[in-house]
Residue frames as a rotation matrix with the C-alpha (Angstrom) as fourth column:
UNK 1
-0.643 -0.298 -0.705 -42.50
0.732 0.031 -0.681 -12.93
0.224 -0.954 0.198 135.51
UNK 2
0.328 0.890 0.317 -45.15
0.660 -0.456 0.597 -10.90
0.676 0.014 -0.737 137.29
UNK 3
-0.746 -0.589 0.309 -43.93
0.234 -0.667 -0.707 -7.86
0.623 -0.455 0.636 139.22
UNK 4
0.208 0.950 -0.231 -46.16
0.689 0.026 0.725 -7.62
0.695 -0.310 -0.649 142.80
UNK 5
-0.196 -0.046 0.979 -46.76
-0.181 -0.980 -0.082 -4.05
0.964 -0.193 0.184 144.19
UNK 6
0.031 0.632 -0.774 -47.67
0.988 0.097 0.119 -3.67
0.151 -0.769 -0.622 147.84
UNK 7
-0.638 -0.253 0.728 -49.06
0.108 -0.965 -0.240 -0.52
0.762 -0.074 0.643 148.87
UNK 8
0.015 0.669 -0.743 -50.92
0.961 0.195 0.195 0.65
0.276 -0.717 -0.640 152.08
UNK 9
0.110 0.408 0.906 -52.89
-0.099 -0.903 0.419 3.74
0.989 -0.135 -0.059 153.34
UNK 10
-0.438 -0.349 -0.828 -51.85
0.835 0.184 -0.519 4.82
0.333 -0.919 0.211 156.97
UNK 11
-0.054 0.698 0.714 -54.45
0.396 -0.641 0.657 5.98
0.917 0.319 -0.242 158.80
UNK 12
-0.732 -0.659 -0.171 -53.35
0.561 -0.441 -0.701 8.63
0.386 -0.609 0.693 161.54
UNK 13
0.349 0.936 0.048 -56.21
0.725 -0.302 0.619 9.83
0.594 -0.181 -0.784 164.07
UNK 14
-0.750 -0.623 0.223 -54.49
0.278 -0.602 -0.749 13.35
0.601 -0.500 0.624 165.43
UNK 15
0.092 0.836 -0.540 -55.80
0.925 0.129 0.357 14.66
0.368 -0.533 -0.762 168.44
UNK 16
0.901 0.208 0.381 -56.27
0.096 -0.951 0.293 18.48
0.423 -0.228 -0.877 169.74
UNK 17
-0.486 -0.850 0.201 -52.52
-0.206 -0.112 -0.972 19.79
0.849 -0.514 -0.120 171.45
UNK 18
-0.207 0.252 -0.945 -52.67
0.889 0.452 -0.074 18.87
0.408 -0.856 -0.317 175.05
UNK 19
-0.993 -0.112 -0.029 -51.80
0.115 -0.970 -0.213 23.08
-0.004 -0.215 0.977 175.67
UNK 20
-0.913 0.403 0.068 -54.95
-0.310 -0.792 0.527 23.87
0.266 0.459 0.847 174.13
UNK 21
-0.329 0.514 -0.793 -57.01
0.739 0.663 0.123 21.54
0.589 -0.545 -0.597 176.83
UNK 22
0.242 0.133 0.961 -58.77
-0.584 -0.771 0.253 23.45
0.775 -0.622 -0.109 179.49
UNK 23
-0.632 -0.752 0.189 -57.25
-0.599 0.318 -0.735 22.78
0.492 -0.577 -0.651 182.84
UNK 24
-0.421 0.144 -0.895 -57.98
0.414 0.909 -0.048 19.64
0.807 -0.391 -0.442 184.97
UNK 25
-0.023 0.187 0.982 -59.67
-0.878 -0.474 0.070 20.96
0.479 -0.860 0.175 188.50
UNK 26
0.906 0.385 -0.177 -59.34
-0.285 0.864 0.416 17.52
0.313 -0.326 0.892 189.80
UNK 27
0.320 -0.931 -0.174 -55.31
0.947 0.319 0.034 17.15
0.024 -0.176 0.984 190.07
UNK 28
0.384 -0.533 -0.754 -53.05
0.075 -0.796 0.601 19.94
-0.920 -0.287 -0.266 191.65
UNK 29
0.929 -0.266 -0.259 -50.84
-0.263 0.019 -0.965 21.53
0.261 0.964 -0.053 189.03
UNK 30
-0.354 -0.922 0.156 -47.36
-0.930 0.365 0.047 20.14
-0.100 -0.129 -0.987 190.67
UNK 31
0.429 0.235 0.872 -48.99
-0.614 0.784 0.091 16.99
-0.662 -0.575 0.481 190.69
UNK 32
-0.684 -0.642 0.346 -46.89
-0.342 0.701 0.625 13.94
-0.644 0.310 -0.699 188.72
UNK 33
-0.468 0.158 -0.870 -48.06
-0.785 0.377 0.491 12.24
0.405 0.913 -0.052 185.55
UNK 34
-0.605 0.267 0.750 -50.93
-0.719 0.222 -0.659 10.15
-0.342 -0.938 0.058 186.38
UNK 35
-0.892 -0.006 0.452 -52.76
0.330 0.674 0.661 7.69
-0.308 0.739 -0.599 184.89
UNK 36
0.375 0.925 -0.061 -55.76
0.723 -0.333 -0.605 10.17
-0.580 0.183 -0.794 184.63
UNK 37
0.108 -0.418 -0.902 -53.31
-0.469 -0.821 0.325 12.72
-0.876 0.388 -0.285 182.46
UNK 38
-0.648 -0.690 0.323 -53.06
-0.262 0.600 0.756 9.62
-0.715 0.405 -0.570 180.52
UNK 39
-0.042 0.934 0.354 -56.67
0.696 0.281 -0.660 9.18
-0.717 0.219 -0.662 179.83
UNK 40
-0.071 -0.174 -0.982 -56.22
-0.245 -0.952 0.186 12.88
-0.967 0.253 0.025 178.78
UNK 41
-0.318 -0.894 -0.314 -53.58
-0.429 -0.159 0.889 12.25
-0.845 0.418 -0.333 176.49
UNK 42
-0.990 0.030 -0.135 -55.35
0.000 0.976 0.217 9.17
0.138 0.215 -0.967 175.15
UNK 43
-0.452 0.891 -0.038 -59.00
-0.562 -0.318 -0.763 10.93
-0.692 -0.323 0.645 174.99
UNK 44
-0.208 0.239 0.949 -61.55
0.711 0.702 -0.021 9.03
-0.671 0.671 -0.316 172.95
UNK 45
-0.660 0.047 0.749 -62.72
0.751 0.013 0.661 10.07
0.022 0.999 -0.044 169.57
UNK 46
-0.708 0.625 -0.330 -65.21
-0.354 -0.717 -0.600 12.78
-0.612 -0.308 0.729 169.69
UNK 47
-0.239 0.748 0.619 -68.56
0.370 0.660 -0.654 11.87
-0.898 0.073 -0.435 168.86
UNK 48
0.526 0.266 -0.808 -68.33
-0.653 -0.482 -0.584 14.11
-0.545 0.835 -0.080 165.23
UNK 49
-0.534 -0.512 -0.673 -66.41
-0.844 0.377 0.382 11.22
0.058 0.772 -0.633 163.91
UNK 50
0.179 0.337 0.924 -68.53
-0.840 0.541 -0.035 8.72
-0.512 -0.770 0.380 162.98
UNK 51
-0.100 -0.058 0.993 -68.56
0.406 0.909 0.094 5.07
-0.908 0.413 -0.067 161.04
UNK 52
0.779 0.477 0.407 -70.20
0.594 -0.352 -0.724 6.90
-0.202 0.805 -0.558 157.93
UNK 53
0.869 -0.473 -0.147 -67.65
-0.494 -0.806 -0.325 9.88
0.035 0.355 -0.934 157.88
UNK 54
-0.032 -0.994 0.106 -64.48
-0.796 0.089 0.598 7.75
-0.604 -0.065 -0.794 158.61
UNK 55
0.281 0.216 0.935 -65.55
0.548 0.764 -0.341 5.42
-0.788 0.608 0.096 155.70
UNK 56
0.992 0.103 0.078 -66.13
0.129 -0.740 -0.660 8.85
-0.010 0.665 -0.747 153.51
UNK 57
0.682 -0.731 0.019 -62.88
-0.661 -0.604 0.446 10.18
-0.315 -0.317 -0.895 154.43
UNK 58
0.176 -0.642 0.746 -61.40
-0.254 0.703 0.665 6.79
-0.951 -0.306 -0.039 153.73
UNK 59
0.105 0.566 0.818 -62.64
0.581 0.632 -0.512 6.51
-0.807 0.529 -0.262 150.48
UNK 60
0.958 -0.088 -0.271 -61.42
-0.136 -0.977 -0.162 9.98
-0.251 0.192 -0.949 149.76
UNK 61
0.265 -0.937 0.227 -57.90
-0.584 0.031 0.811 9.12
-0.767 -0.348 -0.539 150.59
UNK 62
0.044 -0.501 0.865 -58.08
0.207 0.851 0.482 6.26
-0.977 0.157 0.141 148.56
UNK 63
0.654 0.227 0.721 -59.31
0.754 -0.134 -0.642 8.09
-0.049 0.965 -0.259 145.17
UNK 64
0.811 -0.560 -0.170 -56.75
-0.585 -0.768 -0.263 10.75
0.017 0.312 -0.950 145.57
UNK 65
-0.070 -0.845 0.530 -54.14
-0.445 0.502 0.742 7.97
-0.893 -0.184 -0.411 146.25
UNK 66
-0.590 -0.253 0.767 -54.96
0.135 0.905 0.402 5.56
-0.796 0.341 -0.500 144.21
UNK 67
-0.808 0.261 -0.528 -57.26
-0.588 -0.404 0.701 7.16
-0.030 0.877 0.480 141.54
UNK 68
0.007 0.982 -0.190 -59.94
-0.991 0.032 0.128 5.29
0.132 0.187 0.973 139.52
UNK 69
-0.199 -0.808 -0.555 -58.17
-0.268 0.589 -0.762 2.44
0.943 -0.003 -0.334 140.14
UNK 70
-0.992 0.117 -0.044 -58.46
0.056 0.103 -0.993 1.98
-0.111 -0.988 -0.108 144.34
UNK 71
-0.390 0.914 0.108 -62.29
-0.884 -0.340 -0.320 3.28
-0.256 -0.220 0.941 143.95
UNK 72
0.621 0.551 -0.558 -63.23
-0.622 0.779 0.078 0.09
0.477 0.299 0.826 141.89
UNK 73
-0.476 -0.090 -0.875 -61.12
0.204 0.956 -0.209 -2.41
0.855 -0.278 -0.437 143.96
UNK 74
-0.930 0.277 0.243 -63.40
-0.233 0.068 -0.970 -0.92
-0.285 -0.959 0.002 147.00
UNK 75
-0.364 0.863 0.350 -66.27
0.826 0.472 -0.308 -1.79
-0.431 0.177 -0.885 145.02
UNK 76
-0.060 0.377 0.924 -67.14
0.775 -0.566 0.281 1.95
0.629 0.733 -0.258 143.25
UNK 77
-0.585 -0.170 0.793 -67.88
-0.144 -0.941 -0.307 5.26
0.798 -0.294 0.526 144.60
UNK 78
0.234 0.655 0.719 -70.59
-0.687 -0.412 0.599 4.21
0.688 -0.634 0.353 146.51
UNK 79
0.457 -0.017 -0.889 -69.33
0.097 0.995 0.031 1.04
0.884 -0.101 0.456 148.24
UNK 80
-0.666 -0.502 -0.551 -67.72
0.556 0.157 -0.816 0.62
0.496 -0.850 0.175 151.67
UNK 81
-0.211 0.182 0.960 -70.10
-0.886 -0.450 -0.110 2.87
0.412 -0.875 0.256 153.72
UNK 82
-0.829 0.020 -0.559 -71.17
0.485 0.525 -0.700 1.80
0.280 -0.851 -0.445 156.91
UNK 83
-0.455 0.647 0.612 -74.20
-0.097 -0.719 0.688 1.90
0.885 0.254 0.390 158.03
C-alpha cells in the first residue's frame, strides 16, 4: 500500500494597516464606506514586487519548507524564475 501526502504552500500578500494610510482629500471624513475606501482597502501590489522577486521568495519558502526535497521537484535552485 502506498501512503499519499498532500501538502500546500499558502501564499498570503499582507498589505500596509489602513491607520498608517495618509488621509483621502477626496471624501469627507463622516463620509460612509464607499466603494473608493474599497479600492483603498484592496490597493494593488506596489510596483517593488515583481514576477522575479515573488518567484525568489517562492522558492525560498519552498526550501525552508520543504528542504532539498521541494527545490528539485521545482526543477533546482535555479528553476522557476520568471522572466
Amino acid at each position: 500500500m502506498v501512503r499519499v501526502k498532500h501538502r500546500y504552500l499558502l501564499l498570503d500578500i499582507l498589505y500596509p494597516d489602513p491607520t498608517s494610510w495618509p488621509p483621502s482629500t477626496t471624501a469627507p471624513k463622516n463620509a460612509p464606506l464607499t466603494a473608493q475606501s474599497q479600492l483603498q482597502i484592496h490597493s494593488p501590489t506596489s510596483d517593488a514586487l515583481t514576477p522575479s522577486l515573488l518567484a525568489k521568495m517562492v522558492r525560498e519558502e519552498v526550501a525552508e519548507i520543504f528542504g532539498d526535497w521541494g527545490v528539485g521537484r521545482l526543477g533546482g535552485v535555479t528553476a522557476g524564475g520568471v522572466s
